[in-house]
C-alpha positions in Angstrom: 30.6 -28.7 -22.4 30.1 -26.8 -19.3 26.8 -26.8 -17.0 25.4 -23.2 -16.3 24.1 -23.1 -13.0 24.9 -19.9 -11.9 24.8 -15.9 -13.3 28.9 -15.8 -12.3 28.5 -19.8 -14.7 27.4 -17.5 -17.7 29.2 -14.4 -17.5 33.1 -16.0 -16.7 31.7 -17.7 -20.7 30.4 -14.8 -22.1 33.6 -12.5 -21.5 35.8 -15.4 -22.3 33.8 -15.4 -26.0 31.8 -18.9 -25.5 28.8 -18.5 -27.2 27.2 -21.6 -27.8 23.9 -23.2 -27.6 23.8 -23.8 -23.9 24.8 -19.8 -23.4 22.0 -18.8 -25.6 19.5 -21.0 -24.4 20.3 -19.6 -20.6 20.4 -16.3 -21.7 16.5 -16.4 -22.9 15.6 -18.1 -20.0 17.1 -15.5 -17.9 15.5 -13.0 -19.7 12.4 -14.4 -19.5 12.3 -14.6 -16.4 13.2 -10.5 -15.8 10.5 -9.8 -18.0 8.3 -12.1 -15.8 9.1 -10.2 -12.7 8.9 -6.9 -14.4 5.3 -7.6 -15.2 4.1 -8.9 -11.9 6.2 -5.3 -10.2 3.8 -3.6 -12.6 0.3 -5.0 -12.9 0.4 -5.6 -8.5 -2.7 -4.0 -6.8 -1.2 -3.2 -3.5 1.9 -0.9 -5.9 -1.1 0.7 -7.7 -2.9 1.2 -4.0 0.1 2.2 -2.9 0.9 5.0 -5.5 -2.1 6.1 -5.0 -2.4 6.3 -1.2 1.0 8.6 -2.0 -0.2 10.9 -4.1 -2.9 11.6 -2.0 0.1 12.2 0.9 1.6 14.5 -2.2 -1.5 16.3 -2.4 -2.1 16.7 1.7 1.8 18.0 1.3 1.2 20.5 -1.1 -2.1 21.8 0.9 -0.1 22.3 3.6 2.3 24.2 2.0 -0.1 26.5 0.6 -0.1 28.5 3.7 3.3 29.9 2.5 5.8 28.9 5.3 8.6 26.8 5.3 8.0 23.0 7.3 10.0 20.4 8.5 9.3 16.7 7.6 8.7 16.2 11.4 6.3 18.9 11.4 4.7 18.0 8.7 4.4 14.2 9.2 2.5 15.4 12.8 0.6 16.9 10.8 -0.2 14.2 8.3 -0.2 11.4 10.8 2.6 9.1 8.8 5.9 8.7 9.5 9.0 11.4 9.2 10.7 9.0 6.5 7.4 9.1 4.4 7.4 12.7 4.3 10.6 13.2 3.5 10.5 10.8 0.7 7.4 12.4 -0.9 8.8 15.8 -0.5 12.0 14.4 -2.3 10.1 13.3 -5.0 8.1 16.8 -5.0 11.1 18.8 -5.2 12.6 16.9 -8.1 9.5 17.5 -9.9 9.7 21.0 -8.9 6.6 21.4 -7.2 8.4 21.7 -3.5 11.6 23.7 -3.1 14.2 22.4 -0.1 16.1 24.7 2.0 18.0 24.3 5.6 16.7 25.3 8.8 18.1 25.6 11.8 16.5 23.9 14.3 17.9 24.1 17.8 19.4 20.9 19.5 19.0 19.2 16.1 20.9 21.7 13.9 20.3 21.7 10.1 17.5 20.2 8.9 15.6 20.2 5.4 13.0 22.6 5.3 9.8 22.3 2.7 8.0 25.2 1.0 6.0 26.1 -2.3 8.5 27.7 -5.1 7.7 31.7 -4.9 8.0 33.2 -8.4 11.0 34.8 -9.8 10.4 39.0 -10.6 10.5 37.9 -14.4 7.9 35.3 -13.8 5.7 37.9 -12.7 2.9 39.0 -14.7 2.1 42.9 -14.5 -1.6 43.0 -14.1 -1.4 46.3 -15.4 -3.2 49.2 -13.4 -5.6 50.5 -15.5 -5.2 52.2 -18.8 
């Protein structure tokens, strides 16, 4: 019967059909130990700190998009006082959630670069106030 030892060990006998007890028995431990380090990645104060400490970036992002024009992450992160790289990931993760929209900008020496603003309605999303009736 062949040792496991390694991930390469299990896989070369589960694709060449060789279940047995020893490939069952490394399978759960494997397992167990993904579920393992799953729940020390979820339960970990400094992830929770630091999804917090992001969204508060998020919201700081969003604020300072309120004014209506379009920034650049460099801009931005000035602004902020964190890096460039940490902008432009937050306002990644804004714009797939919709909240930011991305466009280019030229920017000269430097060319295209991604610029961040607040989504401005559609004419159907528009509601008519109505001028009095």
């Amino acid at each position: 019967m062949a040792t496991i030892k390694t991930n390469r060990d299990f896989l070369t006998l589960v694709s060449n059909g060789t279940i047995n007890d020893e490939v069952k028995a490394f399978a759960k431990e494997q397992i167990a130990k993904l579920d393992e380090k799953n729940e020390k990645r979820k339960v970990s104060k400094s992830a929770l700190a630091h999804k917090s400490e992001n969204d508060g970036f998020k919201n700081a992002i969003l604020a300072a998009l309120a004014d209506g024009k379009v920034w650049v992450a460099a801009t931005l992160a000035a602004k902020l006082g964190v890096s460039t790289q940490k902008v432009s990931a937050l306002a990644k993760q804004l714009a797939d959630n919709g909240e930011i929209v991305v466009s280019d900008v030229k920017i000269q020496g430097k060319g295209k670069v991604k610029g961040y603003a607040l989504p401005t309605p559609s004419a159907d999303e528009v509601e008519d106030e109505g001028e009095g009736e």
